[in-house]
C-alpha positions as CSV (number, residue, x, y, z in Angstrom):
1,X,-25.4,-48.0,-15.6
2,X,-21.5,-48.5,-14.7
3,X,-19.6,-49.9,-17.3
4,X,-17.3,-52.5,-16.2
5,X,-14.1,-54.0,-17.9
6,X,-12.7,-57.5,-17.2
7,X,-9.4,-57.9,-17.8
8,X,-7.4,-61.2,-17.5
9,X,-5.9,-63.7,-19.5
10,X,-7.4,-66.7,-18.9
11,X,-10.8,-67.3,-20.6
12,X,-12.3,-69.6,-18.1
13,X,-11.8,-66.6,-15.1
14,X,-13.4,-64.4,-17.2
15,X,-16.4,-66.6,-17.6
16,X,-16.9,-67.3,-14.0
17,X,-16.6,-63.4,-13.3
18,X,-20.1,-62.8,-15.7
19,X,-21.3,-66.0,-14.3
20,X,-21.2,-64.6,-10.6
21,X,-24.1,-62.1,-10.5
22,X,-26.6,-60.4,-12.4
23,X,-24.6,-57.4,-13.5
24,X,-27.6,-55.2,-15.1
25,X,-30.0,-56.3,-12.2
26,X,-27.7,-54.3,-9.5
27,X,-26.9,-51.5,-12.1
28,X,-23.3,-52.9,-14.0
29,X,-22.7,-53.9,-17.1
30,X,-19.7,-55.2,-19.0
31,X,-18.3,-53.5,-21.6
32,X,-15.4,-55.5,-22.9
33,X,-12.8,-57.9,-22.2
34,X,-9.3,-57.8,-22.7
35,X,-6.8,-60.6,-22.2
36,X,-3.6,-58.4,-21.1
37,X,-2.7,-54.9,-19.9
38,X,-1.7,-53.6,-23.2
39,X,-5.0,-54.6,-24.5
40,X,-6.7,-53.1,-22.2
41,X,-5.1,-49.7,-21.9
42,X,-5.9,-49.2,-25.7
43,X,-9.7,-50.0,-25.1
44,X,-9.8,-47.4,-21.9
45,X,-8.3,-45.1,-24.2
46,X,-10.8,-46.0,-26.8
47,X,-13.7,-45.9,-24.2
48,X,-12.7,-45.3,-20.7
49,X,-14.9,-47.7,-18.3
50,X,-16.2,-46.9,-14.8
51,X,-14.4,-50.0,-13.3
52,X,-12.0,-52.3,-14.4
53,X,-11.5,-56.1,-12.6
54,X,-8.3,-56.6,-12.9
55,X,-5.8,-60.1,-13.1
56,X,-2.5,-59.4,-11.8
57,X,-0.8,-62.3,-13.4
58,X,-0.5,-61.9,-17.1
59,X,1.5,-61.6,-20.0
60,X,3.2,-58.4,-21.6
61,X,1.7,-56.1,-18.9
62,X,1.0,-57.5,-15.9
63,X,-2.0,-56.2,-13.2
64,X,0.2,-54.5,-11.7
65,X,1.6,-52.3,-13.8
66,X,-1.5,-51.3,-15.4
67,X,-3.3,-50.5,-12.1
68,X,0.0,-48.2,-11.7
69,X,-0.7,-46.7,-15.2
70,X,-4.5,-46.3,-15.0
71,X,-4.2,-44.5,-11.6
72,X,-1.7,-42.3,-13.4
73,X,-3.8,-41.6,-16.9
74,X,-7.3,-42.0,-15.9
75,X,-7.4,-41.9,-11.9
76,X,-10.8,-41.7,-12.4
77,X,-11.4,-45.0,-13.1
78,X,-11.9,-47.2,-10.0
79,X,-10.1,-50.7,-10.1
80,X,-11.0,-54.3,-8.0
81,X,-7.9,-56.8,-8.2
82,X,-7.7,-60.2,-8.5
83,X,-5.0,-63.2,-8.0
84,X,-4.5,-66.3,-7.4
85,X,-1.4,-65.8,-5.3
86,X,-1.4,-63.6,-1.8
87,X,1.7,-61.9,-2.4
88,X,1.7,-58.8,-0.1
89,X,4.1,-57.0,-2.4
90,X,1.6,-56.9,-5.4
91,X,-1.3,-56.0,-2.4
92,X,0.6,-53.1,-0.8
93,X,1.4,-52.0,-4.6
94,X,-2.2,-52.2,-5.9
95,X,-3.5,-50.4,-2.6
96,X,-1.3,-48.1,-2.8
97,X,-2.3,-47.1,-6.6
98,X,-6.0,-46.3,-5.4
99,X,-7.4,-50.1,-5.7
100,X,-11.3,-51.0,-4.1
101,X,-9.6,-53.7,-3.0
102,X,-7.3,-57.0,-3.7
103,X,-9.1,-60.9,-3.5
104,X,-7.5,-64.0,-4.0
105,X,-9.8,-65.9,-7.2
106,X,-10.8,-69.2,-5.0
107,X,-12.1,-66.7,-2.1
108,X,-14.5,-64.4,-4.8
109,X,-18.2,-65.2,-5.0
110,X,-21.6,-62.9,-6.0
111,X,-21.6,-61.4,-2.5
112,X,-18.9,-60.6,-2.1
113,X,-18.3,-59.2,-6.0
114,X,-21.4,-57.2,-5.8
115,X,-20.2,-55.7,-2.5
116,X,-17.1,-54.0,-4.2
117,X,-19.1,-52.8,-6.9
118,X,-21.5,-51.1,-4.8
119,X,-18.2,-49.8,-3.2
120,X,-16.7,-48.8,-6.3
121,X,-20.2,-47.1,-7.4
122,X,-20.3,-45.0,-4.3
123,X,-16.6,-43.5,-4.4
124,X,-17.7,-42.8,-8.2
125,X,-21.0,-41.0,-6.9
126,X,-18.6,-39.6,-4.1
127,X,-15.9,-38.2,-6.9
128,X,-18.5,-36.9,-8.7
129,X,-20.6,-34.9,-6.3
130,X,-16.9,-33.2,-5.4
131,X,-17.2,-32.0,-8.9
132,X,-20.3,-31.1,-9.3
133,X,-19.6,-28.9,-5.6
134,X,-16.3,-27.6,-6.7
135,X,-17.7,-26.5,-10.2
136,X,-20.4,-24.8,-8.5
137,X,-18.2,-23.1,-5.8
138,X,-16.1,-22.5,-9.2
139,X,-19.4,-20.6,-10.8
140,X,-20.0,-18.4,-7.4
141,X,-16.6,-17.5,-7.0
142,X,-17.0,-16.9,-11.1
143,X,-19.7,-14.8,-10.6
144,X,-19.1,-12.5,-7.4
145,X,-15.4,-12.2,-8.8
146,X,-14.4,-8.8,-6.3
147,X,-12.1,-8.0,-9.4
148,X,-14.6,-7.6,-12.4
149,X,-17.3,-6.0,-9.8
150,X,-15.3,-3.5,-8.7
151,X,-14.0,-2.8,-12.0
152,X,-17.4,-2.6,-13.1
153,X,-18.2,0.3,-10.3
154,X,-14.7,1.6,-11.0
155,X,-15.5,2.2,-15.0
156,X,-19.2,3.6,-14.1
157,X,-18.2,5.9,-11.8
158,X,-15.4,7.1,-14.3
159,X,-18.2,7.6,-17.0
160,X,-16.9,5.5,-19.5
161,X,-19.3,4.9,-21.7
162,X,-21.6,1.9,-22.0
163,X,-20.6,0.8,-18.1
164,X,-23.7,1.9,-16.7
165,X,-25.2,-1.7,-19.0
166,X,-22.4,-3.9,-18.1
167,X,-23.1,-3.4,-14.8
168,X,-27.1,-3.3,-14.9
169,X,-26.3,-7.0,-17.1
170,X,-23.9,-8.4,-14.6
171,X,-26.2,-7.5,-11.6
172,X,-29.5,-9.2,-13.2
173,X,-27.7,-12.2,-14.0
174,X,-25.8,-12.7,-10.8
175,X,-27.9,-11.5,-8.0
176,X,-25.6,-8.4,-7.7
177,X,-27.7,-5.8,-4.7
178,X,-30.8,-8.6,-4.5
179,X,-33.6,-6.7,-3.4
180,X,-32.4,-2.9,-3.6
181,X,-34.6,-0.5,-4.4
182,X,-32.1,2.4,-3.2
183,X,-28.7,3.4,-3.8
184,X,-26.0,5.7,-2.7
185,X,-22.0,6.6,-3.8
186,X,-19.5,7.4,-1.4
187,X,-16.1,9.1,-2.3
188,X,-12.9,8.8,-0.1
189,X,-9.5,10.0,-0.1
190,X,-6.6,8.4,1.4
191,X,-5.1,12.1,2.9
192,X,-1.4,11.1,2.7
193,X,-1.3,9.1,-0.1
194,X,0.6,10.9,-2.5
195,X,3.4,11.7,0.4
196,X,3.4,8.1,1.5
197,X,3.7,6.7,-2.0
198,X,6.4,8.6,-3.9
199,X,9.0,6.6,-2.8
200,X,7.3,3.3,-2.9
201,X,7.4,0.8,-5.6
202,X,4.5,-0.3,-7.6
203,X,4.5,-3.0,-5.6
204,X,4.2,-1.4,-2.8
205,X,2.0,0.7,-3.5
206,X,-0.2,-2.0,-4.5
207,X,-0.1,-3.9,-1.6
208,X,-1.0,-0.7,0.5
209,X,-3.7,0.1,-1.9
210,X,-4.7,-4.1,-1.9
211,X,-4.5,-3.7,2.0
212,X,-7.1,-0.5,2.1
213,X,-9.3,-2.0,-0.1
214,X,-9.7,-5.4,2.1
215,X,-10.0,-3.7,5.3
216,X,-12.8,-1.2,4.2
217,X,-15.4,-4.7,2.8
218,X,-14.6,-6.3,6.0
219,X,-16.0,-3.6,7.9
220,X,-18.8,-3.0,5.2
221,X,-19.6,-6.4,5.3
222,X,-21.5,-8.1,2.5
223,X,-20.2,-7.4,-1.0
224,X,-23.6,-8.0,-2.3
225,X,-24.7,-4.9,-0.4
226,X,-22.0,-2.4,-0.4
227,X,-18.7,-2.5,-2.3
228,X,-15.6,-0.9,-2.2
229,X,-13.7,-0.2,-5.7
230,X,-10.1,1.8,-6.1
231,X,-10.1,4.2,-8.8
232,X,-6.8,6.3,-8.7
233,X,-4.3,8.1,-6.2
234,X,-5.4,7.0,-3.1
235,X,-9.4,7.5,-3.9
236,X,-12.4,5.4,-3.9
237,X,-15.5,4.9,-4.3
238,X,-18.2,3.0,-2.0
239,X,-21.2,1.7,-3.1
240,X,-24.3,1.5,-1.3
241,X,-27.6,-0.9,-2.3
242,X,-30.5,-0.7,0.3
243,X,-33.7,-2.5,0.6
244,X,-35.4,0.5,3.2
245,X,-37.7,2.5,1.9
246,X,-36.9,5.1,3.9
247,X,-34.1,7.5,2.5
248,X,-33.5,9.0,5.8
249,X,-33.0,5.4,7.3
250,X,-30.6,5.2,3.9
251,X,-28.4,8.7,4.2
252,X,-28.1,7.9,7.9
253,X,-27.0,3.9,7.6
254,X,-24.5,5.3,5.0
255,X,-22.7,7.8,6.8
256,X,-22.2,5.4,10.2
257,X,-20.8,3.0,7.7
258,X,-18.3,5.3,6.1
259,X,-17.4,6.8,9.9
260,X,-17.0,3.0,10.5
261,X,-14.5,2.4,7.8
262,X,-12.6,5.3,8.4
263,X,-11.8,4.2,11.6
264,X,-10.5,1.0,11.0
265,X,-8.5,2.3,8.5
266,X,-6.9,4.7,10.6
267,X,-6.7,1.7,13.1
268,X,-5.6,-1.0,11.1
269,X,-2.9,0.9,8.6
270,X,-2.5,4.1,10.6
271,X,-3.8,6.1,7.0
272,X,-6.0,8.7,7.5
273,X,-9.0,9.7,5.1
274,X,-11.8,11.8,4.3
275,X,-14.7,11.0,2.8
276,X,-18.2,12.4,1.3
277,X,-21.3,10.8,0.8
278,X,-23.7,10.9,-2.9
279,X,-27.4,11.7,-3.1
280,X,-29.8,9.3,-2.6
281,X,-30.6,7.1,-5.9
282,X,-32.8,4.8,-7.3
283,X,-31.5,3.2,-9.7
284,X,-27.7,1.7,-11.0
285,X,-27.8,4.3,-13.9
286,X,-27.7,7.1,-11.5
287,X,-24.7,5.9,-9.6
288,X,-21.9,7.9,-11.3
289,X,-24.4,11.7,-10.2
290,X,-24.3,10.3,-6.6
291,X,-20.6,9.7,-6.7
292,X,-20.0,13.3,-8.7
293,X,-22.0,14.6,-5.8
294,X,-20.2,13.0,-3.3
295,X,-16.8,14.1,-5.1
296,X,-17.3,17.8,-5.4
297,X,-18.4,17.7,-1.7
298,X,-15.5,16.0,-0.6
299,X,-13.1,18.2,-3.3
300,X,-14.3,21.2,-1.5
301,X,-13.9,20.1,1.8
302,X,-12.2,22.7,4.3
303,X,-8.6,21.1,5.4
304,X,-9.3,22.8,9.2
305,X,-11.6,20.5,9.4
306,X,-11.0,16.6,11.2
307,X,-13.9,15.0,11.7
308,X,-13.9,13.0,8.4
309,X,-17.2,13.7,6.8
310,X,-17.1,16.3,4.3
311,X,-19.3,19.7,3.7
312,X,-20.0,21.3,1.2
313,X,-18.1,25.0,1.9
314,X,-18.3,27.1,-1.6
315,X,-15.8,28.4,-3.7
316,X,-11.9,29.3,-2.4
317,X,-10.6,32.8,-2.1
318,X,-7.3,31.9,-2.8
319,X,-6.0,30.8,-6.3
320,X,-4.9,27.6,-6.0
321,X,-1.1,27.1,-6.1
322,X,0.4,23.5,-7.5
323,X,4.2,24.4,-6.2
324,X,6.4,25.9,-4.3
325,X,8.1,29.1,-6.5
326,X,11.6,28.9,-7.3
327,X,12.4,32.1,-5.2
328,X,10.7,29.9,-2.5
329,X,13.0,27.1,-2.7
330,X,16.4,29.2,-2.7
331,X,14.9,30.9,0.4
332,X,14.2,27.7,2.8
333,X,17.5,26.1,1.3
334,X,19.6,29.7,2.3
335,X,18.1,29.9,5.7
336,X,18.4,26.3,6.1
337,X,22.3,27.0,4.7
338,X,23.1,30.0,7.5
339,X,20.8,28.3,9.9
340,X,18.4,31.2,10.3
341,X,15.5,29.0,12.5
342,X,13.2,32.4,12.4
343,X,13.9,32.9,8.3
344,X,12.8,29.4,8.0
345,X,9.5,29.2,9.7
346,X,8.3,32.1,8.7
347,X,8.7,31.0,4.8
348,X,7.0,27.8,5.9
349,X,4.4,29.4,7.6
350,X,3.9,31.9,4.4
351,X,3.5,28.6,1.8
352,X,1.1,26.9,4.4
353,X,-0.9,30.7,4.6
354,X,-1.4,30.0,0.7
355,X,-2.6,26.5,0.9
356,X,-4.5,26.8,3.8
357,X,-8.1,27.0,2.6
358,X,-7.4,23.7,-0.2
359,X,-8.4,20.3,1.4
360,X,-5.5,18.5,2.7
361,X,-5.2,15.9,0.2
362,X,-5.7,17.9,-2.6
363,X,-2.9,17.2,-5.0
364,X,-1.7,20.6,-4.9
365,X,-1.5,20.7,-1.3
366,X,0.0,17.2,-1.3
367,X,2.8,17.9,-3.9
368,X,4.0,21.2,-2.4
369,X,4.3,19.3,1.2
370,X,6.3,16.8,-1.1
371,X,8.2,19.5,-2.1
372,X,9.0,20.7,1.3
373,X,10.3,17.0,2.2
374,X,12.3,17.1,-1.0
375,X,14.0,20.4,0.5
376,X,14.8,19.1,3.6
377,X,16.5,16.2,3.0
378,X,18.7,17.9,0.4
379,X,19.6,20.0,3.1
380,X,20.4,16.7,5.1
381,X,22.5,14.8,2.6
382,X,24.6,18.5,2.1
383,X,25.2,19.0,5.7
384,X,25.0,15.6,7.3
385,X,27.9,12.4,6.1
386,X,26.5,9.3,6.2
387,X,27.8,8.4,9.8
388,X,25.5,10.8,10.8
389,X,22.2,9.1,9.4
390,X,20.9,7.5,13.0
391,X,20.5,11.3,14.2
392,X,17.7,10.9,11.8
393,X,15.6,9.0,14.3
394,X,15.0,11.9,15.9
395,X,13.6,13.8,13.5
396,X,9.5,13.0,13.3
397,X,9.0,9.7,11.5
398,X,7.8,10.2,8.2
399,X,4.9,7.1,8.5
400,X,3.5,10.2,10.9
401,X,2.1,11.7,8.3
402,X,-0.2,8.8,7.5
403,X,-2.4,9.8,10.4
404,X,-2.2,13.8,10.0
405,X,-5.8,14.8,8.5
406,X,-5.4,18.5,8.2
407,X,-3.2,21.5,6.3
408,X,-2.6,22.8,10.2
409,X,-1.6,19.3,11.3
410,X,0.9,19.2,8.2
411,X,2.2,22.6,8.6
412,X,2.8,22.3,12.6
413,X,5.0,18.2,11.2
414,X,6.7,20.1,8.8
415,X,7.6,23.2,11.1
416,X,8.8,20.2,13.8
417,X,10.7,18.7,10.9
418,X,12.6,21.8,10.0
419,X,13.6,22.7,13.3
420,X,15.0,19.0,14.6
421,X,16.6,19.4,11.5
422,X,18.1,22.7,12.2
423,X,18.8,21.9,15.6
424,X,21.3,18.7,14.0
425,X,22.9,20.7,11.5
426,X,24.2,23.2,14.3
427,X,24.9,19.9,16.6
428,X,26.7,18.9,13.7
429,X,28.7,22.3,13.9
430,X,29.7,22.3,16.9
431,X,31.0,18.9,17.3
432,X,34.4,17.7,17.4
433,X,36.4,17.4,20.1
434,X,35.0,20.3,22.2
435,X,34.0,20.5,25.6
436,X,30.5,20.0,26.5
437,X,30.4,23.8,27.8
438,X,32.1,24.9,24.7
439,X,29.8,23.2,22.2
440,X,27.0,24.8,24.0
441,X,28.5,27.9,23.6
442,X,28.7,27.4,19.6
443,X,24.9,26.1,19.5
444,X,24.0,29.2,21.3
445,X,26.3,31.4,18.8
446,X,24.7,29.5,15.6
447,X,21.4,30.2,17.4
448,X,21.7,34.0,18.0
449,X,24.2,35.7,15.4
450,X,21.7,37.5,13.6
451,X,20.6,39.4,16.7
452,X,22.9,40.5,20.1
453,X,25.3,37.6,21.4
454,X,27.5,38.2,23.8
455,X,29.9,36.3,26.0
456,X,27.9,37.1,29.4
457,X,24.3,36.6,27.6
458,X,26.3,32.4,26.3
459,X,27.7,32.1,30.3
460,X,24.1,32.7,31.4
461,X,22.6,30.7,29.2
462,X,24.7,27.7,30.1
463,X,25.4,28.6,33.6
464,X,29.2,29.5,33.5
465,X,31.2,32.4,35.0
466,X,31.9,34.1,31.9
467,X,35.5,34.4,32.6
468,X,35.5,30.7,32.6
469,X,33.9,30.3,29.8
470,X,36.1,32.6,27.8
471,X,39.3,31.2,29.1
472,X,38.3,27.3,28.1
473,X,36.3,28.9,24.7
474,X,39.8,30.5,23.5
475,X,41.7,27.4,24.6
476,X,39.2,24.9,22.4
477,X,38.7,26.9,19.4
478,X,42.2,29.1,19.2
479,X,39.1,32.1,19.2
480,X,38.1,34.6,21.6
481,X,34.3,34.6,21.6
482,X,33.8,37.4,19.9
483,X,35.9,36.1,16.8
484,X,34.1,33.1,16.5
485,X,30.9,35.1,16.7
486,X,32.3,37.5,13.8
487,X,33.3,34.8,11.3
488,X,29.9,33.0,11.9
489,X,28.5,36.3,10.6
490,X,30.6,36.7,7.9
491,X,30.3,32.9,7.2
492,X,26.2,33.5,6.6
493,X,27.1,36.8,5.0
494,X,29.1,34.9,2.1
495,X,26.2,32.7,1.7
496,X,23.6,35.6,1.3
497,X,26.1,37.6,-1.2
498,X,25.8,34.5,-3.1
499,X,21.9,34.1,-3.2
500,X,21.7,37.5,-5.1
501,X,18.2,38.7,-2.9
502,X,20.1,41.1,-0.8
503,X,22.0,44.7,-0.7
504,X,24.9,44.8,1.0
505,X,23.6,46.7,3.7
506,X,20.7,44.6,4.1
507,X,23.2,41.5,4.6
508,X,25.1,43.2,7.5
509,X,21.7,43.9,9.4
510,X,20.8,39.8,8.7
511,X,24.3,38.8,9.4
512,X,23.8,40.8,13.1
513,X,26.0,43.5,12.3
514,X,24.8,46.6,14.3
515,X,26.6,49.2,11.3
516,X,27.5,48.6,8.5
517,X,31.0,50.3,8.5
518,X,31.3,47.7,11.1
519,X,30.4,45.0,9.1
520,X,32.6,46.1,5.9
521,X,35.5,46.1,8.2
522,X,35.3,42.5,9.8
523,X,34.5,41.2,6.5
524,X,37.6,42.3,4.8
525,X,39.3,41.3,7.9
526,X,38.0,38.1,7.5
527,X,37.7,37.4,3.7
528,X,40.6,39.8,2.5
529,X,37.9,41.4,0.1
530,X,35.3,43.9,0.2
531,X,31.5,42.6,-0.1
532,X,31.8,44.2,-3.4
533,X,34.6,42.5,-4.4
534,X,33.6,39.4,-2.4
535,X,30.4,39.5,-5.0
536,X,31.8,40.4,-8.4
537,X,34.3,37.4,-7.7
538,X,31.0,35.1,-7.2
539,X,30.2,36.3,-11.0
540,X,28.6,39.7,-9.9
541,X,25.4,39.3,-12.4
542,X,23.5,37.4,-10.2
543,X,23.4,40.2,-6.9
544,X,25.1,43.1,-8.7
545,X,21.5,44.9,-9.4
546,X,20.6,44.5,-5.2
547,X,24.3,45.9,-4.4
């Protein structure tokens, strides 16, 4: 039954509104009277009606103004107006403010009064089936929140205890894996997530992470099925609930699922991962096994390897290393400092030797390559100014590694790295306001001084007569060739003295000297010191043991 209010001021209009129609007959009824709009906002707030007939002309408060207010405070509350006046101000008004509809008094009769009822009834029915489909859209999206589910997985997964019920509990009461009678876990790493991440924000690493995590259920599909959680660093877990019997049909359905989201991953955000796939389970409880299962496969998974699905492989050889040494670090920033391109890859290629067996995104394997970064652009911000930073764009771009899915992959980025970089820093040398034959000369002297360089091996090399070359190389530099060459030498022999890992002699052979009498000459030439002297005024302690 649809309580109705009648509000006007004049008795007699009242009487012929109840006197119109049957009210209970077609499903009304009146539940009050008031005489003005004051009165009648405090009986709404009192007992808010279904529908309230409204006068427009009356005292205090007219119609007008408490259709305004009533669509404001109770907009629930459906309103039919009535006047004696057509005044198309108060009509617009009163439409405007959500009214069934505005009559004139003399034109109102049971028909018509029973027709905007019915009217007013079904826009209530109307508002209220909205409700009732928003409140249950409201309890679905409640109850297949992606949030508390994968939280859910993330904690059972994790072991912490009493999840394994939580999630039994939420399942049976939400229709979480209808039907299963088989289930699986499936581990997977993000490979470059620690190098892609260190300089991001947290919000940035969220959205990547938010980003991973949206395009991996939309190629799994139904969250009801199989879920994806996040747990930490760039891994997570997929969940698996099958209704075939057959495990086979299971293990296989699985792995073209995982092959599946791997791909759009590398598609979509250019991220590359490996993953592993659990044992067979039957039952929720036995989740967190399948995902340890699938964990220690894909934790022991050889880095050579590309295809994505992981193997189990036994035990390393090697002792796993978590950073680069100290000694390590002075060596690739020395070489890097006297531009020794063979010095350099080989310690790179030594670190990578070490690391070589661990699976790429180990974290070990991940910091050190971090490490290796770090060291390079050091070496960039100490031998580069800032007018220099567009040469960077042609070093390999570091989103690059987001696809590499091997150590061998990483090593053979990192040796590219290291050389482009090498290759600006003796650019950078050279430059000024040299010739372009000159300048090759000095890249090919910055290149060679460790070994034989002479000024017919240079003219060869860049296709000059070398009498040429050595007229315009002495005008340029105010050096013949072989004086530049020399003071290059002694220039990476300073630096060596100063790391404190060499004798004396071994420096000249390093710094291409062919004796070492040789060698002890130019440099006092040079310097105005011996090496010995050169080194005790560096401090002496640090090399004085290797002299």
């Amino acid at each position: 039954m649809y309580q109705v209010l009648l509000v006007d001021d004049e008795p007699l209009a009242r009487s012929d509104v109840w006197t119109l129609v049957d009210f209970r007959k077609h499903g009304f009824e009146i539940c009050g009277e008031a005489h003005n709009g004051l009165m009648a906002l405090a009986m709404i707030e009192q007992s808010p009606p279904h529908i309230a007939i409204i006068d427009v002309n009356m005292p205090e408060m007219n119609g007008v103004e408490l259709n305004r207010t009533i669509k404001e405070r109770y907009p629930a509350i459906k309103t039919i107006m009535l006047s004696s006046f057509d005044d198309y101000d108060y009509v617009r008004d009163c439409l405007n403010n959500g009214s069934i509809d505005y009559l004139l008094k003399h034109r109102l009769d049971g028909a018509t009064l029973i027709g905007l009822l019915n009217k007013a009834a079904l826009e209530l029915r109307q508002d209220d089936q909205i409700l009732e489909d928003l409140s249950a859209q409201k309890a679905i999206a409640e109850r297949m929140n992606p949030v508390l589910i994968r939280g859910y997985i993330a904690d059972l997964v994790k072991g912490r205890p009493g999840s394994v019920q939580e999630l039994e509990a939420y399942a049976s009461k939400n229709g979480l894996y209808p039907g299963a009678i088989r289930y699986a876990a499936a581990s997977l790493q993000i490979v470059p997530f620690l190098l892609l991440t260190q300089s991001y924000s947290d919000m940035q690493t969220n959205r990547l992470v938010q980003q991973a995590i949206e395009i991996i259920q939309q190629s799994l599909g139904d969250m009801q099925e199989r879920t994806v959680a996040y747990l930490e660093n760039g891994r997570l877990v997929v969940v698996f609930a099958f209704k075939e019997r057959s495990e086979h049909v299971a293990v296989s359905e699985a792995g073209r699922m995982m092959s599946k989201l791997s791909h759009a991953l590398e598609l979509f955000l250019n991220l590359k991962c490996v993953y592993a796939v659990g044992h067979i389970c039957h039952s929720l409880s036995q989740l967190e096994a399948s995902y340890v299962s699938a964990e220690r496969k894909l934790d022991s998974y050889p880095a050579a390897e590309s295809t994505g699905q992981a193997t189990e492989w036994g035990s390393s050889a090697h002792a796993q290393r978590v950073s680069l040494t100290i000694e390590e670090q002075k060596q690739l920033l020395l070489s890097i400092e006297i531009l020794d391109q063979e010095g350099m890859h080989r310690l790179i290629a030594a670190v990578f030797d070490s690391i070589r067996e661990q699976p790429v995104h180990s974290h070990a394997v991940q910091m050190i390559i971090s490490e290796l970064l770090h060291i390079g652009d050091k070496a960039w911000k100490k031998g580069m100014s800032q007018a220099d930073s567009a040469a960077m764009d042609s070093l390999p771009a570091r989103n690059e590694l987001g696809r590499l899915g091997s150590v061998a992959e990483m090593e053979q980025w990192l040796q590219d790295y290291y050389a482009g970089l090498l290759k600006l820093l003796k650019e950078k040398h050279a430059a000024g306001s040299y010739s372009r034959h000159v300048s090759q000369a000095i890249v090919f002297i910055l290149e060679r001084y460790s070994g034989l360089v002479t000024l017919e091996l240079a003219a060869g090399a860049i296709g000059l007569n070398p009498s040429y070359l050595s007229r315009i190389f002495k005008e340029e530099t105010q050096s013949t060739f072989s004086e530049y060459v020399n003071r290059v030498r002694i220039d990476a022999a300073r630096k060596l003295l100063g790391s404190g890992q060499y004798t004396i002699k071994q420096i000249s052979n390093l710094a291409g000297f062919a004796t070492y009498n040789y060698f002890f000459k130019v440099f006092k030439e040079i310097t105005g010191l011996t090496p010995q002297a050169y080194l005790n005024g560096l401090g002496g302690g640090r090399a004085s043991a290797k002299s």
